[in-house]
C-alpha positions in Angstrom: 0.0 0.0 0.0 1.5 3.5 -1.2 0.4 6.4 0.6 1.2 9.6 -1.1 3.1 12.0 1.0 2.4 15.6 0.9 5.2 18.4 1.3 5.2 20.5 4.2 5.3 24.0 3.4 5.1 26.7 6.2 4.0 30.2 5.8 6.5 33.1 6.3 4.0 34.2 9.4 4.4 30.4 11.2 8.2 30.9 12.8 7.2 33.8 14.5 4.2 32.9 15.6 6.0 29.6 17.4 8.6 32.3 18.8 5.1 33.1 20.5 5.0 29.6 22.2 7.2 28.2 25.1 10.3 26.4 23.4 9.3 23.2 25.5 6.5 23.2 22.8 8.6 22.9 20.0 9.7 19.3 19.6 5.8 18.1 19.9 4.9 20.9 17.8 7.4 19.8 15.2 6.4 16.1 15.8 2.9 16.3 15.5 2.8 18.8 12.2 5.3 15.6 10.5 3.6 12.7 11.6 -0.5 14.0 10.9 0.2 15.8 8.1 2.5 14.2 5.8 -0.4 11.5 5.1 -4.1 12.5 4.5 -4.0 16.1 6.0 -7.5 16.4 4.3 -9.2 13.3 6.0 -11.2 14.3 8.7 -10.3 12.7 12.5 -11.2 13.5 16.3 -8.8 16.5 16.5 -8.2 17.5 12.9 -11.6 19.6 11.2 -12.4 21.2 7.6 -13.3 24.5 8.5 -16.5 26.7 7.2 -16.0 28.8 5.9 -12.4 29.1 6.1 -10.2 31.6 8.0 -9.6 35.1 7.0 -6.2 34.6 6.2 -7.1 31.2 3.9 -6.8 28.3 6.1 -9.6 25.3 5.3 -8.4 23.0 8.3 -7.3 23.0 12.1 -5.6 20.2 14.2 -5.6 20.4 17.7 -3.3 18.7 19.8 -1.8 18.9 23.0 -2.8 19.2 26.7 -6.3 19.8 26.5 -6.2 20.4 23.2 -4.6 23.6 23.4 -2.1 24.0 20.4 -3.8 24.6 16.7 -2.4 24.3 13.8 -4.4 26.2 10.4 -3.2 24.8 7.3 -4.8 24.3 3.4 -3.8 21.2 1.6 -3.6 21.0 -2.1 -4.0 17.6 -3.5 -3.1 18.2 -6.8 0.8 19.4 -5.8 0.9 17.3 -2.4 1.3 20.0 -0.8 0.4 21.0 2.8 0.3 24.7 3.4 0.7 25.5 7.4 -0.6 29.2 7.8 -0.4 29.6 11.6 -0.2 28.5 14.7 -2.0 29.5 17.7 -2.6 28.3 21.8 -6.1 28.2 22.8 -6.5 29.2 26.7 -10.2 28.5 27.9 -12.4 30.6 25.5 -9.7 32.6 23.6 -7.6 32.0 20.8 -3.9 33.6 20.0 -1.7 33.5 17.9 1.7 35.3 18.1 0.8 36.4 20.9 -2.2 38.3 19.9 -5.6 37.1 20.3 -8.0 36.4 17.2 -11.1 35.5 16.5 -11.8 32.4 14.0 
């Protein structure tokens, strides 16, 4: 069984953002972005959601992960390139949502 694997490609925006994040963060970060979407980003799962409509700055689907589901990564996949696009990153405390350090509303 082949499974097509799909190129990671992070936006310009998505190295600051981490900055934004403990460093402790980053090896899971890095972990879970590599191992849930190098293979069927676009399938739908517990903690991974198509988004509708998408975000204001183009992303179609979110994966949370973490302790209680606090990270969230926004990404766009494109099938036809296998390509994963990773727009941002962002830590969800209780109700509110940042990323970079500033809080947004998706």
């Amino acid at each position: 069984m082949d499974e097509k694997r799909f190129r990671l490609i992070y936006d310009t925006e998505f190295i600051a953002q981490l900055k934004a994040i403990e460093r402790k963060h980053h090896a899971l970060i890095r972990n879970v972005i590599e191992t849930q979407l190098s293979y069927e980003p676009n399938t739908e799962t517990r903690n991974r959601k198509l988004l509708t409509p998408p975000t204001e700055f183009g992303a179609r689907w979110e994966l949370r992960f973490g302790n209680k589901n606090q990270f969230r990564i926004f990404y766009s996949t494109y099938p036809e390139t296998a390509e994963v696009r990773i727009l941002a990153i962002g830590v969800k405390h209780r109700e509110r949502l940042y990323i970079g350090g500033k809080e947004v509303k998706i």
